[in-house]
C-alpha positions in Angstrom: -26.9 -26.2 -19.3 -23.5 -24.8 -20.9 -25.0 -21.4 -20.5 -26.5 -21.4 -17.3 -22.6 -22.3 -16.5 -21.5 -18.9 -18.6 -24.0 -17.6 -17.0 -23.1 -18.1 -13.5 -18.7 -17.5 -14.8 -19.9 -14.6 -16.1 -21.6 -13.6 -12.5 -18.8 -14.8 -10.7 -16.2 -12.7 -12.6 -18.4 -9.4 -12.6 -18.9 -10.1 -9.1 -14.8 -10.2 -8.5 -13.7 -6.9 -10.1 -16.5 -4.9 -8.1 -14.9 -1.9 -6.2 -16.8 -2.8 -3.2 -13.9 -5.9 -3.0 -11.2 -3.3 -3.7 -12.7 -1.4 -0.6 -12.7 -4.2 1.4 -9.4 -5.6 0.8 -8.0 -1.3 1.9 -5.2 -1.1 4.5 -6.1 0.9 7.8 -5.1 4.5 7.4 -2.4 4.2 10.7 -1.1 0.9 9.2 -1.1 2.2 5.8 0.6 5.7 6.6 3.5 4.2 8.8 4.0 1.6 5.9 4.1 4.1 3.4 6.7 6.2 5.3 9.2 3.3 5.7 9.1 2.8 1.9 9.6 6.2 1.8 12.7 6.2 3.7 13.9 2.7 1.7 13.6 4.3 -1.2 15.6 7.3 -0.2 17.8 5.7 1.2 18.2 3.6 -1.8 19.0 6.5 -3.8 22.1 7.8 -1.1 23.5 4.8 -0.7 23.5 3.9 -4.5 21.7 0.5 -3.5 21.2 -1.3 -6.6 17.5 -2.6 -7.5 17.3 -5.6 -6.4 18.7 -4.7 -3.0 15.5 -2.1 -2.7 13.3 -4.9 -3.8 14.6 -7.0 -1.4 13.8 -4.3 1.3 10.7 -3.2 0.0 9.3 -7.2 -0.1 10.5 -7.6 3.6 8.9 -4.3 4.6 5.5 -5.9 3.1 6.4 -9.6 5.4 7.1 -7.1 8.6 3.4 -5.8 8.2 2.0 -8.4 7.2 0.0 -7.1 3.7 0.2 -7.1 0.1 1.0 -5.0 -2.9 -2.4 -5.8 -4.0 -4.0 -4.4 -0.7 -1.2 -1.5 -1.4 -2.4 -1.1 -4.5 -6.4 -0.7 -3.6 -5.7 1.7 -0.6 -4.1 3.9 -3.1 -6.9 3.5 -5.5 -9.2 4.0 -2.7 -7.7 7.2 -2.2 -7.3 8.3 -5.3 -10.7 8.9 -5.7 -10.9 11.6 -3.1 -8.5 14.4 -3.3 -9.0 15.7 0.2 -8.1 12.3 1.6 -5.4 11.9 -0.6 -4.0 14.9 1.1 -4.9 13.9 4.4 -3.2 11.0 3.6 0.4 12.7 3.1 -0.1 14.9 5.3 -0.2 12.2 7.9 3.1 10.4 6.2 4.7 14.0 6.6 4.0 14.2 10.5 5.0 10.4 10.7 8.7 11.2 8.9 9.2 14.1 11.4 8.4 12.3 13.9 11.0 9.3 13.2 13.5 12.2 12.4 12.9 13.5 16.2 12.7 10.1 17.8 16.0 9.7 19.7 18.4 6.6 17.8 18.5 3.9 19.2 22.0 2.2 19.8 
């Protein structure tokens, strides 16, 4: 009986640290790349301003409530791409377009 019950732990954790779960829990590329370029500009911004950590933090975590994700989905889109260079590129690529285009949008007042 006790190791049927290892047995089936066992399963259960093996089963948990698959990459098809990392895969599943990846942002959309739109969601991700328009998240990714508002930390971008936090961080930056950060660094001008001379905004100490855990003002950035503070920014970064409600930047994460305002789209409504994780760092641990963060963290598996990254991994996700990662494992393909060409989309990895793709993927800042797309960030790069999305910066330029929030530098040409007009300011709002």
């Amino acid at each position: 009986m006790k190791t049927r019950l290892l047995l089936c732990f066992v399963a259960l954790l093996l089963c948990s640290c698959s990459k098809k779960q990392q895969a599943a829990s990846a942002l959309p590329e739109d969601l991700f790349v328009r998240f990714y370029a508002d930390k971008l500009i936090i961080q930056e911004e950060s660094v001008l301003l001379h905004s100490d950590s855990t003002t950035t933090n503070h920014r970064i975590d409600s930047l994460y409530q305002a789209y409504n994700i994780t760092s641990t989905q963060v963290q598996a889109t990254i991994a996700d791409y990662k494992t393909d260079v060409a989309k990895w590129k793709d993927f800042y690529d797309k960030v790069i377009q999305r910066l330029e285009s929030l530098q040409q949008a007009p300011h709002k007042k």
